[in-house]
Rosetta silent file (secondary structure, phi, psi, omega in degrees, C-alpha in Angstrom):
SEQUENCE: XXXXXXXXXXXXXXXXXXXXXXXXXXXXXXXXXXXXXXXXXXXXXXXXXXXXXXXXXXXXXXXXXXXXXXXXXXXXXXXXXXXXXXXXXXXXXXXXXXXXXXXXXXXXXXXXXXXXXXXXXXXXXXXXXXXXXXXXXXXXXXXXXXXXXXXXXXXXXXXXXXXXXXXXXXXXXXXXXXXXXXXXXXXXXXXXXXXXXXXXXXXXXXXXXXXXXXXXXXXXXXXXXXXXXXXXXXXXXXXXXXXXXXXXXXXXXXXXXXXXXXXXXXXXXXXXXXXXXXXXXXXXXXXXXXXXXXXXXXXXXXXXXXXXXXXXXXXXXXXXXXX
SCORE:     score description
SCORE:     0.000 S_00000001
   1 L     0.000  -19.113  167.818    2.166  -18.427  -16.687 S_00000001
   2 H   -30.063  -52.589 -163.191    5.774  -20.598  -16.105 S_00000001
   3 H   -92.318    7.060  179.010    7.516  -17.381  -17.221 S_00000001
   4 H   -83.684  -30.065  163.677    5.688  -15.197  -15.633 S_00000001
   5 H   -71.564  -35.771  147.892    6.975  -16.592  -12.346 S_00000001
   6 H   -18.164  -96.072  170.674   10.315  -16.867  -13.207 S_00000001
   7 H    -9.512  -43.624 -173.684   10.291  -13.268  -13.996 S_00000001
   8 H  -112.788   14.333 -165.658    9.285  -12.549  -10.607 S_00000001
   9 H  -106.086  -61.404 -177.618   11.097  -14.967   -8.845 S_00000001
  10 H   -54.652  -55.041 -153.886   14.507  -13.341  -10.793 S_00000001
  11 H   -60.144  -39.248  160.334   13.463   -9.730  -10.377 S_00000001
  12 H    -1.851  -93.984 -162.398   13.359  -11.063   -6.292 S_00000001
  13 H   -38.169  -62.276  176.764   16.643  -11.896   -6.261 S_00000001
  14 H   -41.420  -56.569 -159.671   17.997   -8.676   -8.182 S_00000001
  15 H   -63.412  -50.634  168.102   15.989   -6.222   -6.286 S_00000001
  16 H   -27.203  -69.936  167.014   16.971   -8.281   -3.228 S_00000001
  17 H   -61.781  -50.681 -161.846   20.823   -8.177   -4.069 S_00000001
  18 H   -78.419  -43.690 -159.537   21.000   -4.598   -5.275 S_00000001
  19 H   -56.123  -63.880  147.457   18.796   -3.361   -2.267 S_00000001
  20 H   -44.876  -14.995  165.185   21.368   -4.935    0.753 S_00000001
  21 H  -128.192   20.091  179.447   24.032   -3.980   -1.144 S_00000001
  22 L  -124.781  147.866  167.815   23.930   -1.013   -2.490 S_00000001
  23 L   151.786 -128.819 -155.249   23.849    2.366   -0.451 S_00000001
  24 L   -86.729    1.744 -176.657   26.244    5.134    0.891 S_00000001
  25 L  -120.688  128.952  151.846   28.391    2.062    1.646 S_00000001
  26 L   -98.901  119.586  172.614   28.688   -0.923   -0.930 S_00000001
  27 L   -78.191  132.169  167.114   28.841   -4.588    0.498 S_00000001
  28 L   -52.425  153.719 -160.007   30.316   -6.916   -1.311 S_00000001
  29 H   -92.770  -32.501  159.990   27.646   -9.828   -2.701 S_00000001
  30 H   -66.705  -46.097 -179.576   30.047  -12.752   -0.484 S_00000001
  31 H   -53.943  -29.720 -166.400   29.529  -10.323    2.460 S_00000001
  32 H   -80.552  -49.043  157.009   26.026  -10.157    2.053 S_00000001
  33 H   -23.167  -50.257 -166.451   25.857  -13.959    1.633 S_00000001
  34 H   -91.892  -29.037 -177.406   27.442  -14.619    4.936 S_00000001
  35 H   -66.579   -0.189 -140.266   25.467  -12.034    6.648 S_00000001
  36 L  -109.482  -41.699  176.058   22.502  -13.847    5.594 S_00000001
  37 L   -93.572  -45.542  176.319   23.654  -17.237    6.937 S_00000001
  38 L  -126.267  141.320  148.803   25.417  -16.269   10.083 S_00000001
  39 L  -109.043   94.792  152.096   26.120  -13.171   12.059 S_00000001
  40 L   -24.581   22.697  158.241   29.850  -12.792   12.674 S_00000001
  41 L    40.259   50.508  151.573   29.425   -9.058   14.294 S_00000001
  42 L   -84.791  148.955  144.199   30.974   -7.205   11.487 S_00000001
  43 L    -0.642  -85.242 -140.984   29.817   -3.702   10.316 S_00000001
  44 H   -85.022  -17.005  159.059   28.328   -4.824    6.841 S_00000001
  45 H   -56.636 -122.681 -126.112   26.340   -7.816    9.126 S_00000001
  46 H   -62.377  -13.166  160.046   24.364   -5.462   10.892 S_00000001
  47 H   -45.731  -45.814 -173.956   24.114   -2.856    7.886 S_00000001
  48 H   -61.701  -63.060  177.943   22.565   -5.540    6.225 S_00000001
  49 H   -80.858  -64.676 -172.929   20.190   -7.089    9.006 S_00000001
  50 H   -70.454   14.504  167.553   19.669   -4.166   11.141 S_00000001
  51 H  -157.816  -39.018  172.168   19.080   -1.684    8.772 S_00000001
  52 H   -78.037  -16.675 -176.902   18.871   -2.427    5.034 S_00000001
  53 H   -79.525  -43.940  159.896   16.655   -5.349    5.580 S_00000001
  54 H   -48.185  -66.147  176.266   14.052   -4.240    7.594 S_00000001
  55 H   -69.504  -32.137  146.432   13.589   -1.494    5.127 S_00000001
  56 H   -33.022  -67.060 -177.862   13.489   -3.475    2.315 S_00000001
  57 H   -63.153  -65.668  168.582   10.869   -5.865    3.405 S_00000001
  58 H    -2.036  -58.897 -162.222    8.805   -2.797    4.975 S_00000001
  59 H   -65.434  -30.855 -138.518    9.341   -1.353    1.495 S_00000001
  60 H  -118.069  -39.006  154.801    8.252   -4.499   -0.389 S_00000001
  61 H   -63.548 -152.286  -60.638    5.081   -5.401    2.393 S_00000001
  62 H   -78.163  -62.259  161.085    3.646   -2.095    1.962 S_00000001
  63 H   -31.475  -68.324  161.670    3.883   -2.187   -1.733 S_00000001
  64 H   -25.646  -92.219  178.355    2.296   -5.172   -1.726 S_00000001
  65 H   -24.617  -50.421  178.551   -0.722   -4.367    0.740 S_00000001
  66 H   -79.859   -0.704  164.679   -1.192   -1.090   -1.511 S_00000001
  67 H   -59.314  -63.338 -179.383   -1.465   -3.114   -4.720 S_00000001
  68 H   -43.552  -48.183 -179.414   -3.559   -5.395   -3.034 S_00000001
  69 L   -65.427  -42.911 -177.922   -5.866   -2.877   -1.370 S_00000001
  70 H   -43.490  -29.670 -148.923   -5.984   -0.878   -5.232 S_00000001
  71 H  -103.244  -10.516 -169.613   -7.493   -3.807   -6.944 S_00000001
  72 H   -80.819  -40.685  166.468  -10.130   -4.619   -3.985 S_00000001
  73 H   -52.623  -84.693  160.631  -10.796   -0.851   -4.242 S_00000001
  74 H    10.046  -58.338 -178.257  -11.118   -0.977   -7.845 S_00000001
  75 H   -77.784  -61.295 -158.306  -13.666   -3.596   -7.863 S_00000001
  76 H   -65.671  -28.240  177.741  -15.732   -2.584   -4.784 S_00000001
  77 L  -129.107   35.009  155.064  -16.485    0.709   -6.446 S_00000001
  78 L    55.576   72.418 -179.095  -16.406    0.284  -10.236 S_00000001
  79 L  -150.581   93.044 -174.537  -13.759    2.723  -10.359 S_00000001
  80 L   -73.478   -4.618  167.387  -10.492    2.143  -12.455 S_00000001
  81 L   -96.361    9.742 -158.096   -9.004    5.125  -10.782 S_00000001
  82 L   -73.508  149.120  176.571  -10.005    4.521   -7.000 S_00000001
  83 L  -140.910  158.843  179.152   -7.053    3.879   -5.048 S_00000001
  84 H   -17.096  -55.665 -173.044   -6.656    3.139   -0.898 S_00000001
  85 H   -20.289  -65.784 -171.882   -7.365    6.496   -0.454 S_00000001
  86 H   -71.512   11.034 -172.721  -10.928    6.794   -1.246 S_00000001
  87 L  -121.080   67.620  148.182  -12.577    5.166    1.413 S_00000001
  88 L    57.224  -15.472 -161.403  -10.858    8.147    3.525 S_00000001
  89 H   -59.636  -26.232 -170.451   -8.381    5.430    5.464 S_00000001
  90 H   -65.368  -31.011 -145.602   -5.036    7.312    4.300 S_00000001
  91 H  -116.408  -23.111  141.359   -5.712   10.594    5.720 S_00000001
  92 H   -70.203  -31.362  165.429   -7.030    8.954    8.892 S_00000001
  93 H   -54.973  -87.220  132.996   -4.396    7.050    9.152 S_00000001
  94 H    12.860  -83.545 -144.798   -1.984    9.728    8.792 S_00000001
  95 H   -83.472  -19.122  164.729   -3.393   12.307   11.106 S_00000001
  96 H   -70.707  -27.559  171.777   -3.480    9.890   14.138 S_00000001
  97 H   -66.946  -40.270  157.237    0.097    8.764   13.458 S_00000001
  98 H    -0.997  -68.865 -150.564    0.470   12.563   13.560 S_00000001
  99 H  -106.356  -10.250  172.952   -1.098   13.534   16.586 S_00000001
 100 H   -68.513  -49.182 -170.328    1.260   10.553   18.135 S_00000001
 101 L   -86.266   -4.879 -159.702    4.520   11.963   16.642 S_00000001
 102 L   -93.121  -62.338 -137.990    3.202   15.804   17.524 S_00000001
 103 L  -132.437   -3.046  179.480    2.030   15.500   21.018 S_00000001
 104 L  -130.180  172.385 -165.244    2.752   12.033   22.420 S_00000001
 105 L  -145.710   89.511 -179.924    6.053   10.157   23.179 S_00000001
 106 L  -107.223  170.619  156.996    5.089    6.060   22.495 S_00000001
 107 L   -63.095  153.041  176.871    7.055    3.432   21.487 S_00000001
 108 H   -49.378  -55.220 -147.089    7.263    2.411   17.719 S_00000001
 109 H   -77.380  -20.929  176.006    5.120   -0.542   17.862 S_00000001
 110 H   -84.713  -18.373  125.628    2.250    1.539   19.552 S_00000001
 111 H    -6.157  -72.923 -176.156    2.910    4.083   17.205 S_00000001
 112 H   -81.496  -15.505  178.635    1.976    1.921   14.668 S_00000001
 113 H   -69.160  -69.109  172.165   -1.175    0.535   16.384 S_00000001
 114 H   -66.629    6.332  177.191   -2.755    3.801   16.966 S_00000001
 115 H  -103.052  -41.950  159.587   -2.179    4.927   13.502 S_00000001
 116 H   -28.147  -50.331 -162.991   -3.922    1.844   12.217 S_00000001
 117 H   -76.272  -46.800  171.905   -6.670    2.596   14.540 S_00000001
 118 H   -48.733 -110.383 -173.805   -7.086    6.238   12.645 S_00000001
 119 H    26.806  -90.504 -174.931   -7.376    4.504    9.636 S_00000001
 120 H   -60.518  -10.602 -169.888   -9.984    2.118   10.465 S_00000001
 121 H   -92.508  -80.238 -154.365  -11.989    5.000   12.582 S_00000001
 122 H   -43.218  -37.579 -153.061  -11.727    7.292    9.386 S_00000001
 123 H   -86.597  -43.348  160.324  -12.387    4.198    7.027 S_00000001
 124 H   -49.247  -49.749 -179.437  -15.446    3.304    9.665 S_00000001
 125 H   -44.569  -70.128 -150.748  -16.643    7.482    9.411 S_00000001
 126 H   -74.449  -54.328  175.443  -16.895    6.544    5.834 S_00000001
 127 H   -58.929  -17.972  157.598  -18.587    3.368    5.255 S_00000001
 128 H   -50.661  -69.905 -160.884  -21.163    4.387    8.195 S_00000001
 129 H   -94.529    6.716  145.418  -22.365    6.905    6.239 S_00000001
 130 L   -72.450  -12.625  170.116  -22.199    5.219    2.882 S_00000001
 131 H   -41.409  -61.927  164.012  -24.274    2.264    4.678 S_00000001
 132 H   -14.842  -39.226  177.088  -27.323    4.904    3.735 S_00000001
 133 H  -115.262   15.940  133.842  -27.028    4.369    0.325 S_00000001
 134 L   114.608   77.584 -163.896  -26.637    0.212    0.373 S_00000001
 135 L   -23.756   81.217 -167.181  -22.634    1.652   -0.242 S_00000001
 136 L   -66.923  141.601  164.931  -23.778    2.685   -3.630 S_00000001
 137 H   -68.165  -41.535 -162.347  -20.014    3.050   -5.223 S_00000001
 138 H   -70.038  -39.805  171.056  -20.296    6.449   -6.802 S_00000001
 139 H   -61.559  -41.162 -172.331  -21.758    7.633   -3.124 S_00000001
 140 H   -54.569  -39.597  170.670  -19.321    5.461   -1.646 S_00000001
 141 H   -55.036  -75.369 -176.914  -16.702    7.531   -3.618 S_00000001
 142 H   -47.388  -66.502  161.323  -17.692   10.550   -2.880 S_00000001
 143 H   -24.849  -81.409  144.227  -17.742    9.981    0.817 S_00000001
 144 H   -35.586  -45.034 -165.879  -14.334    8.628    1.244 S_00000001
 145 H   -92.606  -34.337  151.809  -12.788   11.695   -0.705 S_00000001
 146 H   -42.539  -26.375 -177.282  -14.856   13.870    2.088 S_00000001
 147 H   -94.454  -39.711  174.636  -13.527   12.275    4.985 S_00000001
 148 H   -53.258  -73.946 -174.942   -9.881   12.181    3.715 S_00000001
 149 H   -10.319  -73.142 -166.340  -10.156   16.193    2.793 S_00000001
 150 H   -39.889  -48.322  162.030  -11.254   16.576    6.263 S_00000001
 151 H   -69.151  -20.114  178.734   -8.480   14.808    8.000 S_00000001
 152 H   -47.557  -60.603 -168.997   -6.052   16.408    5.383 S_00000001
 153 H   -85.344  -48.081  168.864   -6.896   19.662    6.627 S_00000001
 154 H   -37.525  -35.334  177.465   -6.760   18.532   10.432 S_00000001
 155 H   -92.114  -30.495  158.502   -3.333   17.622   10.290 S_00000001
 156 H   -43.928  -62.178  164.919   -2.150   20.669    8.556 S_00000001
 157 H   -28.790  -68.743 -173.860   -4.094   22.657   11.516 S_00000001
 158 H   -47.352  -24.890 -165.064   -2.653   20.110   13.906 S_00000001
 159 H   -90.316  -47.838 -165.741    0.955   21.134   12.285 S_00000001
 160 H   -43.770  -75.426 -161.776    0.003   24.908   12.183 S_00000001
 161 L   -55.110   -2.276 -154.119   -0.385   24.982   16.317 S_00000001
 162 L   -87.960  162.948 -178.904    2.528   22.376   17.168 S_00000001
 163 L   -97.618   -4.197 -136.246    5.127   24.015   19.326 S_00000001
 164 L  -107.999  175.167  164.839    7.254   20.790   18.119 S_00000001
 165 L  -104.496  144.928  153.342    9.713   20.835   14.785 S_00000001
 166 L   -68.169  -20.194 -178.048    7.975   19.602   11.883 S_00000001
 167 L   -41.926  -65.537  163.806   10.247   18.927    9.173 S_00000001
 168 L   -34.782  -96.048  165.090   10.563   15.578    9.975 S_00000001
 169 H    18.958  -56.217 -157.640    7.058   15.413   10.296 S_00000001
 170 H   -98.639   -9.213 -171.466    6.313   16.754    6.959 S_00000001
 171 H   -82.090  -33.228 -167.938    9.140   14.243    5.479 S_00000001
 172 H   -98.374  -32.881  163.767    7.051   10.837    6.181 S_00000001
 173 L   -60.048    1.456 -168.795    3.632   12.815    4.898 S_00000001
 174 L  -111.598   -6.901  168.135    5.368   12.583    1.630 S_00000001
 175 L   100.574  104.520  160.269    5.859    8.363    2.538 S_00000001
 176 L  -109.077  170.979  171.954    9.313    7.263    3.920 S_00000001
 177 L  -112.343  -12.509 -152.517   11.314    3.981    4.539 S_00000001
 178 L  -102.636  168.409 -161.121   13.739    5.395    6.463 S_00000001
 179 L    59.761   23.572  130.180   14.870    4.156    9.694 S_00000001
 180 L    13.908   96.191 -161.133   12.824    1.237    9.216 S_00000001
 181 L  -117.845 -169.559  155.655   12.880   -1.398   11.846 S_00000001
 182 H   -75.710  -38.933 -179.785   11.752   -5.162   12.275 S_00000001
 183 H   -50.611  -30.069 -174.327    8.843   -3.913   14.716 S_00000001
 184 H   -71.803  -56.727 -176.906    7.551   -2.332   11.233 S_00000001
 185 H   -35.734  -74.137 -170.055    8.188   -6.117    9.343 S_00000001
 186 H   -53.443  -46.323 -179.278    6.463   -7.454   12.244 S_00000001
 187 H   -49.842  -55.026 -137.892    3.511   -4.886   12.252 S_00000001
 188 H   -86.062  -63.928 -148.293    2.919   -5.291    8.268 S_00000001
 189 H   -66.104  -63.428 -174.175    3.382   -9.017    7.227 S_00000001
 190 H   -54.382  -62.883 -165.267    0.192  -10.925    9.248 S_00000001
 191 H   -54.347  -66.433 -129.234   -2.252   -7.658    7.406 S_00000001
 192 H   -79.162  -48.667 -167.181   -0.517   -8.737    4.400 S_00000001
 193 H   -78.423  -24.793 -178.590   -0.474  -12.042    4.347 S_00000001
 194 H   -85.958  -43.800 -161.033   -4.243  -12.322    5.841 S_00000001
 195 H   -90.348   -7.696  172.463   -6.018   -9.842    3.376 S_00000001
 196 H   -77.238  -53.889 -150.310   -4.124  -11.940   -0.052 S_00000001
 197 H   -70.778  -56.069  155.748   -5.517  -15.308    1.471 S_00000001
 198 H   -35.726  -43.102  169.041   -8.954  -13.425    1.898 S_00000001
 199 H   -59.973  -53.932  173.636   -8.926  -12.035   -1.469 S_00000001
 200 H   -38.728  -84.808  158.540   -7.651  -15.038   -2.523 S_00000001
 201 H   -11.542  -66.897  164.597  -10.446  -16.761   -1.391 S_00000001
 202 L   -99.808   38.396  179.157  -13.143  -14.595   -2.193 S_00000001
 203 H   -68.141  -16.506 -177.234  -11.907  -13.951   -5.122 S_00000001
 204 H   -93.734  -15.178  158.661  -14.889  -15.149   -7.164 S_00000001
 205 H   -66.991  -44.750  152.175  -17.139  -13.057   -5.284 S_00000001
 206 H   -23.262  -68.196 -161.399  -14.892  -10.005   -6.230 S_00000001
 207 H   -64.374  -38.756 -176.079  -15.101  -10.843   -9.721 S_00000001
 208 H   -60.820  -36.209 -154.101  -19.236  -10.934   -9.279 S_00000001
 209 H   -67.317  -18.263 -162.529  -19.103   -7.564   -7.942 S_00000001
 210 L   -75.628   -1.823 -173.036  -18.043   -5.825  -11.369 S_00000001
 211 L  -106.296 -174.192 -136.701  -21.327   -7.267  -12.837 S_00000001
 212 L   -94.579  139.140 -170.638  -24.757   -5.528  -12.856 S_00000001
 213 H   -66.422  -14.922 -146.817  -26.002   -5.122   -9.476 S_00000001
 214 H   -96.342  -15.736  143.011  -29.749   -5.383  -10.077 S_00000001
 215 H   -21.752  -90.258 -106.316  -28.185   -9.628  -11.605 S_00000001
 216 H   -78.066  -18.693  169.915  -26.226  -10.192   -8.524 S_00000001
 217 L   -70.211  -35.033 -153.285  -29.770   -9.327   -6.355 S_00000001
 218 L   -79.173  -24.250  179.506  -31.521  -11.340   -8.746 S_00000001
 219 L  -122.518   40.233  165.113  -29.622  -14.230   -8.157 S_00000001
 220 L    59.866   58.606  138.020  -29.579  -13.828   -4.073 S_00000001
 221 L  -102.422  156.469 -176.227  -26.317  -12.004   -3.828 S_00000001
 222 L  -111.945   79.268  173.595  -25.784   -9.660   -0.877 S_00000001
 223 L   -35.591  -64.171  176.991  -24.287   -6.931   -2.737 S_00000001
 224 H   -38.122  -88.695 -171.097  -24.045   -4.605    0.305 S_00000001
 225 H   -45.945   -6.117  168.410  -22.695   -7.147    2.752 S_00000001
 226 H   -73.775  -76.270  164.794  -19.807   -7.921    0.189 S_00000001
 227 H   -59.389  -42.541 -171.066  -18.549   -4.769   -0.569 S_00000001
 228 H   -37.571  -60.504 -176.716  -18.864   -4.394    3.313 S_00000001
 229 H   -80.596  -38.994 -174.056  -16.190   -7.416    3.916 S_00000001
 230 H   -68.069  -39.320  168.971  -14.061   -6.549    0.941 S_00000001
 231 H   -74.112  -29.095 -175.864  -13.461   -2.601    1.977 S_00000001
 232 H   -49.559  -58.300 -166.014  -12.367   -3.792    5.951 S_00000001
 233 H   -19.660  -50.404 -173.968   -9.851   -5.749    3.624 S_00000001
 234 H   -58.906  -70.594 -159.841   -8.904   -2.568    1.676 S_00000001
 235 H   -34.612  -54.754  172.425   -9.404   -0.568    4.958 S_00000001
 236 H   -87.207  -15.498 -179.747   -7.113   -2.515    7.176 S_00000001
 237 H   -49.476  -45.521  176.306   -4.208   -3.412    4.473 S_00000001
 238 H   -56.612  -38.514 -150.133   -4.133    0.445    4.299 S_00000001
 239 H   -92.411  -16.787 -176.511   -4.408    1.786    7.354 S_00000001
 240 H   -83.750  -30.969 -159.930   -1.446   -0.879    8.495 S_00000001
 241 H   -98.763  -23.752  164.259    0.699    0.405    5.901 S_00000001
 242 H   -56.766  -45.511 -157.821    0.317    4.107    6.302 S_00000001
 243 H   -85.491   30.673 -168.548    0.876    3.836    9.701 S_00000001
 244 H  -136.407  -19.624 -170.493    4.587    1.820    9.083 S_00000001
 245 H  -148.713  -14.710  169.325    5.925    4.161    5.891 S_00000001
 246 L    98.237 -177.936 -161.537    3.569    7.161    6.027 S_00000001
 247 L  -115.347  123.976  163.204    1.069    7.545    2.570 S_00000001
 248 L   -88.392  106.667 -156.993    2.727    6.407   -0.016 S_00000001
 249 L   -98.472  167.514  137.846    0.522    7.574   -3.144 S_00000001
 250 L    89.470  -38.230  171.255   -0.235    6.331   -6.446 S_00000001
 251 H   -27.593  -74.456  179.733    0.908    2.480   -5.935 S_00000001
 252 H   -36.779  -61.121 -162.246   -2.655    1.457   -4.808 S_00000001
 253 H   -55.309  -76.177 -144.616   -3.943    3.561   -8.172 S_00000001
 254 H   -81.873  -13.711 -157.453   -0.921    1.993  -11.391 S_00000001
 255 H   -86.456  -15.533  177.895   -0.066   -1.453   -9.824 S_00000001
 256 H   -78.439  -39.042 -171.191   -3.772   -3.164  -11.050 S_00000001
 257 H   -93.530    6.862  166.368   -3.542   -1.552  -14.256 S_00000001
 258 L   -70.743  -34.172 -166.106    0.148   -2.468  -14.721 S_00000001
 259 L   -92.397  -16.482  175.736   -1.226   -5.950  -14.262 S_00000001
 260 L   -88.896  -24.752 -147.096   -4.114   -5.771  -16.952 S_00000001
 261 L  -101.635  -53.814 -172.444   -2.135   -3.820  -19.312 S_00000001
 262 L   -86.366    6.925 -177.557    0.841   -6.755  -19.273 S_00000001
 263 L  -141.782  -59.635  150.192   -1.369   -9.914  -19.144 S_00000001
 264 H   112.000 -148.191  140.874   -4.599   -8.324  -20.770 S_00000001
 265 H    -0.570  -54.983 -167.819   -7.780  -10.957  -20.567 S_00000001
 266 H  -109.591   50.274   89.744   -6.149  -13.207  -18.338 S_00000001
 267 H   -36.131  -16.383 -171.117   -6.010  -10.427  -15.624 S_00000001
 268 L   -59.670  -33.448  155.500   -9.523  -10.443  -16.061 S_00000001
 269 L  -102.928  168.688 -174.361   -9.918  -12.443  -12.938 S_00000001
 270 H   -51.630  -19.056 -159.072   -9.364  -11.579   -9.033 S_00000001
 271 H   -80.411  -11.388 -174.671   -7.885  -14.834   -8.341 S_00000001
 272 H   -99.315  -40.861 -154.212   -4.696  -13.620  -11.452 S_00000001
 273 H   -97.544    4.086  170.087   -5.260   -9.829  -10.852 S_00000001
 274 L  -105.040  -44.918  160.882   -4.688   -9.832   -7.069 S_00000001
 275 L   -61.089  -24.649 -179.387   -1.466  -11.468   -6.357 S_00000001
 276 H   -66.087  -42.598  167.645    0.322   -9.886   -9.406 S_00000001
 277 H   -54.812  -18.602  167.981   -1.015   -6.659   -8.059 S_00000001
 278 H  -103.076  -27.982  171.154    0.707   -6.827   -4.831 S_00000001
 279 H   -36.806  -79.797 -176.470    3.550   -8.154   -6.565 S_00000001
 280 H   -34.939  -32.649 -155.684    3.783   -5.110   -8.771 S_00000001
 281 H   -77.068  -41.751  177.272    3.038   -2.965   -6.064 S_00000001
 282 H   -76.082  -28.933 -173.381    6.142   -4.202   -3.730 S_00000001
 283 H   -89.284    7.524  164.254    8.550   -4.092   -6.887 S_00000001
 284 H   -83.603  -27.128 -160.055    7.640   -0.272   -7.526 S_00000001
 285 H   -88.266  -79.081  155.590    7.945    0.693   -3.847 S_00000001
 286 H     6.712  -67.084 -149.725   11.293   -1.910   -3.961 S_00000001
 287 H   -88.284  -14.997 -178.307   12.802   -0.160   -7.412 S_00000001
 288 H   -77.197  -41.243  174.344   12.026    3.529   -5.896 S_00000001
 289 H   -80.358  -39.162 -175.949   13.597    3.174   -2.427 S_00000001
 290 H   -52.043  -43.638  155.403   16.582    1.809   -4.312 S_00000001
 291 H   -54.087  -53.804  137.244   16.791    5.480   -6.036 S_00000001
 292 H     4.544  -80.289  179.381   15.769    6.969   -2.756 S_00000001
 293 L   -31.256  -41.935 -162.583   19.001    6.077   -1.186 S_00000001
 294 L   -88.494  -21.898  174.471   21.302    7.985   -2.600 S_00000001
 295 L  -109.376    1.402 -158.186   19.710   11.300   -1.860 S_00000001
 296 L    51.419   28.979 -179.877   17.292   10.169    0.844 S_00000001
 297 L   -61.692  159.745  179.061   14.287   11.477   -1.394 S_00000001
 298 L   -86.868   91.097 -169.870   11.364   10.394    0.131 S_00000001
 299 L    -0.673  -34.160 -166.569   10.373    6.779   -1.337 S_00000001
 300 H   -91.574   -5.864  163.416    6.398    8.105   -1.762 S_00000001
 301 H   -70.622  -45.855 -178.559    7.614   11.084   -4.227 S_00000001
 302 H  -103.295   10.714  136.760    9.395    9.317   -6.286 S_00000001
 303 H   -54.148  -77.129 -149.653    6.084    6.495   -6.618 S_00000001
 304 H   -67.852  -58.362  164.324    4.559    9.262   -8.112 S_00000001
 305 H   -54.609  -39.920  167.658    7.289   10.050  -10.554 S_00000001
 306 H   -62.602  -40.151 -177.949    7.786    6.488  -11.321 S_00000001
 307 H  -103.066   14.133  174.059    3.879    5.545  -11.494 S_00000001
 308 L   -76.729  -33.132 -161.431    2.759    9.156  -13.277 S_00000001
 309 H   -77.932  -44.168 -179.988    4.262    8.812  -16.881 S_00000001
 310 H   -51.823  -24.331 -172.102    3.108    4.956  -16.584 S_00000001
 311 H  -100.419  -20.323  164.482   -0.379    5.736  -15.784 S_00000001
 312 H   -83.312  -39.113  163.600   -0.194    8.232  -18.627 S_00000001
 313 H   -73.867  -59.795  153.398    0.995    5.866  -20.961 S_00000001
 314 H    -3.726  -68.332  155.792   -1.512    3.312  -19.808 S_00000001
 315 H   -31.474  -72.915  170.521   -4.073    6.126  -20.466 S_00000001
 316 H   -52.385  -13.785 -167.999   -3.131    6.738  -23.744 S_00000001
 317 L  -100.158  -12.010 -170.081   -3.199    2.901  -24.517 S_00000001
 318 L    86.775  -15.853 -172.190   -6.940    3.081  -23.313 S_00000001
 319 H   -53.437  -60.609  172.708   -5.942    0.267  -20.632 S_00000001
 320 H   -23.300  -74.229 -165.785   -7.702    2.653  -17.753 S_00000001
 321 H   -68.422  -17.202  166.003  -10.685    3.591  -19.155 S_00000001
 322 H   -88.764    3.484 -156.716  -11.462   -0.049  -20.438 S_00000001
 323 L   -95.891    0.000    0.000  -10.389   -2.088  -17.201 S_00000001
């Protein structure tokens, strides 16, 4: 596992280096140095710290969180495709960040509060009424992709009626980084940093859930109450990240099975297959936004381009359908 950190310790640096110093402007790798240690109120100092940095880490916390949230998803509902998504949180998320940028005029960080708070309300909607069924996964499934729809089509409605322009609007439902701030950094890192230590933690409980349910009763686990604490986990990692970059697809889905596919068997447990997973997750969001830049495409399009062919080879390898 030595070289596995290495590997992700170097790819850091690179992605790090290329990210601050590459864009419609190139800094030199000594400027970028010094802005790092002092600032000395040049230009490429605040390109760097006020603007490329923030969106990097943004880029590379969200990425994470939707790795993270993919694998917890994954697990809670026996599902090797389930992604963030399905327990409805994205599309809650979303349409309150929406109805913020549509019809109200807040500050960023409360912005970002109240779109969290959709989230967990939609992501609440859903796990209420899978409670009914002990949050059977396949019901559990099914739910979540009802409650998203539903908000889906509310914010197109909400879009139909606005009096406001939309473009913009419609630019961050496809998932942006740009204009990025620290108040995002700040928003992002404590969800991030709280739901890996949780996972972390209860990672061996995780691993029990993938086993037969009518066992894990048998031997006085509280199946229900499990999945229960492991979806807030999903729920808020999500609902924090949508509201900071807008829904970024497909991460959440490719970044677990990126990590089973390249380590095999010893991915098999949560406590290997959860940090790697946000790892993975921040260097696709990371290598995408780099490509981004130059045309300003919007960072969660080309996730999709980047994690489609991948999930299709993956497919083809059988890694999916066995994981």
């Amino acid at each position: 596992m030595r070289w596995i950190a290495g590997l992700c310790l170097l790819s850091a640096a690179g992605v790090l280096a290329a990210a601050v110093a590459l864009g419609e402007f190139d800094v030199p790798l000594a400027s970028v140095a010094r802005a790092f240690i002092h600032d000395d109120g040049s230009d490429a100092t605040f390109v760097i710290r006020e603007l490329r940095l923030p969106r990097l880490l943004t880029g590379m916390l969200a990425g994470g969180a939707l790795g993270l949230a993919g694998a917890i998803v994954q697990a809670v509902t026996r599902n090797p495709l389930g992604e963030p998504g399905l327990l409805g949180v994205t599309a809650g998320a979303a349409f309150a960040t929406v109805l913020c940028m549509t019809y109200l005029n807040l500050s960023t960080p409360a912005e970002l509060v109240l779109g969290t708070a959709g989230g967990i309300v939609a992501a609440t909607i859903t796990l209420a009424i899978g409670m009914g069924a002990r949050l059977d996964p396949l019901y559990l499934t099914l739910t979540g992709m009802s409650v998203n729809l539903f908000f889906a089509a509310a914010i197109i409605l909400m879009l139909v009626c606005a009096s406001v322009e939309v473009n913009g609007i419609y630019y961050w439902l496809t998932g942006s980084l740009i204009n990025r701030t620290w108040d995002h950094v700040a928003m992002l890192w404590p969800w991030v940093m709280s739901g890996l230590a949780l996972g972390l933690a209860f990672a061996g409980r995780l691993d029990a859930l993938m086993l037969d349910e009518d066992m894990l009763a048998a031997v006085g686990m509280r199946v229900a109450s499990w999945r229960l604490l492991f979806g807030i986990i999903a729920v808020l990692l999500t609902a924090a990240t949508v509201a900071a970059t807008g829904p970024i697809t497909f991460v959440g889905l490719v970044a677990p099975h990126l990590v089973r596919f390249g380590l095999g068997a010893r991915a098999s447990g949560h406590r290997v297959l959860l940090p790697l997973s946000a790892w993975v997750g921040a260097s696709l969001v990371s290598a995408a936004d780099l490509i981004a830049k130059w045309q300003e495409i919007p960072v969660g399009i080309l996730c999709v381009l980047l994690g489609g062919p991948m999930l299709v080879y993956l497919i083809g390898k059988r890694e999916v359908g066995g994981a």
